[in-house]
N, CA, C and O of each residue as an XYZ file, in Angstrom:
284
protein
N     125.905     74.033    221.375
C     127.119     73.863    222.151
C     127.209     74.920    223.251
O     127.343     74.592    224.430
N     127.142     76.080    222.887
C     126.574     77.446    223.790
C     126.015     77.272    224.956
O     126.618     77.527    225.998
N     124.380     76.661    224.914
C     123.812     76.297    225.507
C     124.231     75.029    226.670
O     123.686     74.677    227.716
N     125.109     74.684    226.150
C     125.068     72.880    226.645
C     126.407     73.427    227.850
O     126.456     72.743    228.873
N     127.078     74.187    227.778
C     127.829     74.695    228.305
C     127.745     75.330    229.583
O     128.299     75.037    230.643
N     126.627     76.632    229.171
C     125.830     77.439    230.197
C     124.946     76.221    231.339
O     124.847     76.379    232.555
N     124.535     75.355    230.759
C     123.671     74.450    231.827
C     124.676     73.853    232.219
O     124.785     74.053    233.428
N     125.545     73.166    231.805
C     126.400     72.738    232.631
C     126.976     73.572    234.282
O     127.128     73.263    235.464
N     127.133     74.739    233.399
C     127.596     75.651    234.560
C     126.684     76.164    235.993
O     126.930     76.443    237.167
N     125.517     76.092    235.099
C     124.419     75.871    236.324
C     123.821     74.629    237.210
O     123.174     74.683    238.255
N     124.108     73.865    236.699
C     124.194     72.507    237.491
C     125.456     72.120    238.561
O     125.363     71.660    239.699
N     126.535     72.433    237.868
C     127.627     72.636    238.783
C     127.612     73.610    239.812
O     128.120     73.271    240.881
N     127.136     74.748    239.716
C     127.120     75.505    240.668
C     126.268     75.457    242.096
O     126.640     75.569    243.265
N     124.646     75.189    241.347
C     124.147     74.420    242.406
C     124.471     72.946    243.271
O     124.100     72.660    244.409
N     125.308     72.111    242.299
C     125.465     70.937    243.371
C     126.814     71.759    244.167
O     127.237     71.374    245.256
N     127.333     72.823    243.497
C     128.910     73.197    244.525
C     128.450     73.750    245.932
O     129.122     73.637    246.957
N     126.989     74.477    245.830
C     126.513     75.742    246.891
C     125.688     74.468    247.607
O     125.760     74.829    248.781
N     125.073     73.413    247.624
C     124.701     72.227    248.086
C     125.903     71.838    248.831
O     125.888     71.686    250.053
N     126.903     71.682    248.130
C     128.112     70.609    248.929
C     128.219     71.463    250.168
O     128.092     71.051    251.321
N     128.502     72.866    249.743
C     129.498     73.581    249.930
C     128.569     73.788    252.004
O     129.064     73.479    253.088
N     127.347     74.334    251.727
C     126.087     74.035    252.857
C     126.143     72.620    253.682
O     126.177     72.649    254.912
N     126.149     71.669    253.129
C     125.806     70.700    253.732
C     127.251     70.525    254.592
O     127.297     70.214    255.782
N     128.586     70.829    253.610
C     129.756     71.104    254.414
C     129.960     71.644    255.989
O     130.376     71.050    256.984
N     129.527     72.918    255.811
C     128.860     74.294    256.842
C     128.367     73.673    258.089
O     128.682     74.153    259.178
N     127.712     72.771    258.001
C     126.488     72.454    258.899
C     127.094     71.331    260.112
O     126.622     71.151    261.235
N     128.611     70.472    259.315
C     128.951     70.139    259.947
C     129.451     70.292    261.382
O     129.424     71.520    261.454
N     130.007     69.766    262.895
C     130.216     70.821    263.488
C     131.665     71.141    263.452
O     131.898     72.130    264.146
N     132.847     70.582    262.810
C     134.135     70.730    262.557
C     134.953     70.945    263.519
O     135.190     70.056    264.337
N     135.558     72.231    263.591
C     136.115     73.001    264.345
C     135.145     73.390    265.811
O     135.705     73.799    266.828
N     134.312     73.283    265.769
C     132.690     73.708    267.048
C     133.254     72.741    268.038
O     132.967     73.251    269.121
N     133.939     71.555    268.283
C     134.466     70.659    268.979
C     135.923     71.266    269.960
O     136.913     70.613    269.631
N     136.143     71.979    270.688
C     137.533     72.671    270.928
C     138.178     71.620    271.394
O     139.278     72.025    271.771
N     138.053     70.196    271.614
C     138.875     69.139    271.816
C     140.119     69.044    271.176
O     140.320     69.301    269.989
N     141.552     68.392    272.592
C     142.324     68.631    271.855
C     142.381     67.554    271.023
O     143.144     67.642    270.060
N     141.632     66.374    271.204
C     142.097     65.191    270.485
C     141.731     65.433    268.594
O     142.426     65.022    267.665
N     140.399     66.239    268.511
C     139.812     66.843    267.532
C     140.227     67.920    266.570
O     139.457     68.525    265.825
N     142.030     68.163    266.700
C     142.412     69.528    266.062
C     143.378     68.398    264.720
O     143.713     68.700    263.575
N     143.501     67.600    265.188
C     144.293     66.280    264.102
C     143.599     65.215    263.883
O     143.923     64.029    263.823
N     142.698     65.704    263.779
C     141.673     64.562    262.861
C     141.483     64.434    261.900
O     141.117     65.512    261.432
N     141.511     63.181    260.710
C     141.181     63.578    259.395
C     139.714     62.811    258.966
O     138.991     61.991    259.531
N     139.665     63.670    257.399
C     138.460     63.404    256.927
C     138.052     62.157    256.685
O     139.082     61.538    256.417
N     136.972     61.304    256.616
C     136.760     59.832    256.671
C     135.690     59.518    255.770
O     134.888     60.449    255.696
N     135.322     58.259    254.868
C     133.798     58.393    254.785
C     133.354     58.988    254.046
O     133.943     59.309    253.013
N     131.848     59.423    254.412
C     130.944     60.346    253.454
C     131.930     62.214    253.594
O     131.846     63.027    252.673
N     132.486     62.408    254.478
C     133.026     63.737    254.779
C     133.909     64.277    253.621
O     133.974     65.379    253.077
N     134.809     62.670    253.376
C     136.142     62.927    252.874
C     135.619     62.893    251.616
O     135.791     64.034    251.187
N     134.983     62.124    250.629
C     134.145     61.935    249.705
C     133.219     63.918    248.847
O     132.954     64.406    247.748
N     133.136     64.212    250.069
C     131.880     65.392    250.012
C     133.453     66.406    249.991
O     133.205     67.405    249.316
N     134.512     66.435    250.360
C     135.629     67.467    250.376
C     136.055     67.432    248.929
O     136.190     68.479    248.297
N     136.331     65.910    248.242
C     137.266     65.901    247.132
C     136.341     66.105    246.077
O     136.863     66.454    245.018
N     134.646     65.936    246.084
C     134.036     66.268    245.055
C     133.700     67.681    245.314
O     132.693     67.807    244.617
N     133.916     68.878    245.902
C     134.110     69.993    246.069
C     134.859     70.688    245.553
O     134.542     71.738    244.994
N     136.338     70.100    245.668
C     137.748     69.998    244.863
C     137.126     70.246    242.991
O     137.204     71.160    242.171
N     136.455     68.676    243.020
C     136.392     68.475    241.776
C     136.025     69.496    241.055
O     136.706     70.179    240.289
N     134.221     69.625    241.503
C     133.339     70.053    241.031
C     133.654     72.194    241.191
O     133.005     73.035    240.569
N     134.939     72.518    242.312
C     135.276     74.091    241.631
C     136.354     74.197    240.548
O     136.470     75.140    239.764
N     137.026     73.250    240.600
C     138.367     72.989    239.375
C     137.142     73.104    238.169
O     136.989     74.043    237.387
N     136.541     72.186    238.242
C     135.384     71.831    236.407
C     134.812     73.147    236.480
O     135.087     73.735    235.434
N     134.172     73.827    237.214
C     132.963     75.005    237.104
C     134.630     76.216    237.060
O     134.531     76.708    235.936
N     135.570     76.653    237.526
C     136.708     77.350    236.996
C     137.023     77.388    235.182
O     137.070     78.274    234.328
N     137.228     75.582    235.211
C     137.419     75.203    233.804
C     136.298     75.798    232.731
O     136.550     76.219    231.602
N     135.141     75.734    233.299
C     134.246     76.084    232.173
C     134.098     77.424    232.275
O     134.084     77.957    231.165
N     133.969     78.261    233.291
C     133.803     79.339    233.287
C     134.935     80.323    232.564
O     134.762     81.453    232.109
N     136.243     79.463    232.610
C     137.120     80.334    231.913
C     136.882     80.118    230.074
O     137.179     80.952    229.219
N     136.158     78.510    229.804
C     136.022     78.253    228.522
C     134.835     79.230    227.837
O     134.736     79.506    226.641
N     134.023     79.642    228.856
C     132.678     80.069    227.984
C     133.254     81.626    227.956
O     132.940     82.188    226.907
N     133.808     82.219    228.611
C     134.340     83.234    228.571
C     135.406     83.897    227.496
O     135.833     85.048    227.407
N     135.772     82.210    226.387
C     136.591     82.955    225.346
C     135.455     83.470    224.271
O     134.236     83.318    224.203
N     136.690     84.333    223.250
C     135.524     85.166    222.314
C     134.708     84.414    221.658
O     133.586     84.777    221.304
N     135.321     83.038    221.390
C     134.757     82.663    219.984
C     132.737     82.245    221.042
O     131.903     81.661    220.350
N     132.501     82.464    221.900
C     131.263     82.069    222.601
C     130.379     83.198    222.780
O     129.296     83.051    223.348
């Protein structure tokens, strides 16, 4: 159970530092257009934001679980 935990946490972390990069790369804000300051997320973008969401809420969740004593 120990174990199954810890990998979890490492799998999550790498797909978070993946999202989190591929996020980065976008050009976002790099656009100083004014039409471009009220734009929202669409698509693969908006998709790649809320599993970001997800995936630091779950890797929080576990990190605070593996961290009690009984582990």
């Amino acid at each position: 159970m120990e174990y199954t935990l810890y990998i979890a946490i490492l799998l999550i972390s790498f797909v978070l530092i993946v999202l989190v990069v591929i996020q980065s790369r976008s050009p976002g804000m790099a656009n100083r257009d004014a039409s471009s300051i009220y734009r929202t997320r669409r698509g693969l973008e908006k998709t790649m934001h809320q599993a970001t969401i997800a995936l630091g809420v779950s890797f929080l969740l576990l990190a605070l679980i593996t961290s009690l004593p009984i582990f």
